[in-house]
C-alpha positions as CSV (number, residue, x, y, z in Angstrom):
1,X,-32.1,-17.4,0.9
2,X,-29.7,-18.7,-1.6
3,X,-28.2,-22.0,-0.5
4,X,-24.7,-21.9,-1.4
5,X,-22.9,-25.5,-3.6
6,X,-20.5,-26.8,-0.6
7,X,-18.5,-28.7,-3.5
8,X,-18.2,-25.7,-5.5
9,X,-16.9,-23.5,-2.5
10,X,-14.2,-26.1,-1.9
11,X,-12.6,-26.0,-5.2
12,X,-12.5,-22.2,-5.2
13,X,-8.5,-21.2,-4.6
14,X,-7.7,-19.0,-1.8
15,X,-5.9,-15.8,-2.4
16,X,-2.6,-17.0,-1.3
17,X,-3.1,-20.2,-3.3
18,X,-3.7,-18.0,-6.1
19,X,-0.5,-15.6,-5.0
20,X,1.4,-18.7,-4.8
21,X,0.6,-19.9,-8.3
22,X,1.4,-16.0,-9.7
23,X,4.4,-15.3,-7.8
24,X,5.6,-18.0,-5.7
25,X,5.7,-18.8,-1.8
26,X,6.6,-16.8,0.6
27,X,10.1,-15.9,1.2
28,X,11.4,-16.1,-2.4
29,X,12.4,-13.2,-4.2
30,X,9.9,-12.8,-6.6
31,X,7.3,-13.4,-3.8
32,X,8.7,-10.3,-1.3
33,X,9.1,-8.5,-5.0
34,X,5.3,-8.5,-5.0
35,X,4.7,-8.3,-1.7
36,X,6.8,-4.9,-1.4
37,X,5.0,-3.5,-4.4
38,X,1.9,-4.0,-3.2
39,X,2.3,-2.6,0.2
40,X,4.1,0.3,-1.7
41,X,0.9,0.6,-3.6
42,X,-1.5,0.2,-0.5
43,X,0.1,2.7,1.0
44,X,0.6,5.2,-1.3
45,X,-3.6,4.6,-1.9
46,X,-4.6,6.2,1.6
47,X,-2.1,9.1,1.2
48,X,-3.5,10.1,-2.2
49,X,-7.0,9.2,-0.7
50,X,-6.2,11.5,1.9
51,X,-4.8,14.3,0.5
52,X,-7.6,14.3,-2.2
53,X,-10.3,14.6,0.8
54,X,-8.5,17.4,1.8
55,X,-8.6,18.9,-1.4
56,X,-4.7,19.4,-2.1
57,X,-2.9,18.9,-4.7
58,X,0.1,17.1,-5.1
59,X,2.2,20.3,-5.6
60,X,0.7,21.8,-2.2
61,X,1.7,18.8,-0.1
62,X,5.0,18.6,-1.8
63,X,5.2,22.1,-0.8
64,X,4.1,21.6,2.8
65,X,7.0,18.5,3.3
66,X,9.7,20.2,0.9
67,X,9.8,17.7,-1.8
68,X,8.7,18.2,-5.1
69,X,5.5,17.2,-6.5
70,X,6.9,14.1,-8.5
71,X,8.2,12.5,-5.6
72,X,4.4,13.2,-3.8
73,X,3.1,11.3,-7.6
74,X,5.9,8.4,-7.5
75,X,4.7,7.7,-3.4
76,X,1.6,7.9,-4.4
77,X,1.6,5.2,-7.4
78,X,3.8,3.1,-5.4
79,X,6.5,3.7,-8.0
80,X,9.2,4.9,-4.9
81,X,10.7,3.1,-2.1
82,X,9.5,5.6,0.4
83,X,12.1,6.1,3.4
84,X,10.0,5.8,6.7
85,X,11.2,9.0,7.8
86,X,9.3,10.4,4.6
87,X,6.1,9.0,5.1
88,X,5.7,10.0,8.9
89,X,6.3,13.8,7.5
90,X,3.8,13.4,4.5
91,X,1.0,11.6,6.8
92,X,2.0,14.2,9.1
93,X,1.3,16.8,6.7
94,X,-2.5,14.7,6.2
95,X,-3.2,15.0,9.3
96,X,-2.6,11.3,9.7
97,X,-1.2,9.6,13.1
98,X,0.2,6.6,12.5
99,X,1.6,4.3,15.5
100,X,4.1,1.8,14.6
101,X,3.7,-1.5,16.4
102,X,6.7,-4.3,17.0
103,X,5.8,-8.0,17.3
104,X,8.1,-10.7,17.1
105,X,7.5,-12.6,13.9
């Protein structure tokens, strides 16, 4: 078994450390800038995923949810800020349930 260097470990940055460095803390601009592209991104990932296991192209899901297939491309690159109302229709068209949960923050 290899024994891991406990001194090493603790000068390894964690990933919000390292976010923090990059793009600053939480709650400033260029922070929530990030953190919206990246859950654009994220989610545009499991819809292309998706649609790709079901073997359809862009233009047949655009066609399915009446938008055209570069809007389908720009959600799926994360290049679009995607109106909820949008998203439920395209994962809809997936065959994906999503259930939104509310917590206090």
């Amino acid at each position: 078994m290899i024994q891991l260097d406990e001194k090493k470990l603790a000068k390894l940055s964690t990933t919000n450390e390292m976010l923090d460095k990059e793009y600053g803390k939480r709650g400033t601009s260029s922070r929530d800038a990030f953190d919206e592209k990246s859950m654009a991104w994220y989610f545009g990932e499991i819809l292309r995923d998706r649609r790709q296991a079901l073997k359809l192209t862009q233009k047949q899901l655009a066609q399915k949810i009446g938008k055209e297939q570069s809007y389908i491309a720009r959600v799926e690159k994360g290049e679009t800020d995607i109106q909820m109302s949008s998203f439920f229709r395209i994962a809809q068209a997936l065959g994906i349930e999503f259930v939104p949960k509310f917590v206090n923050v």
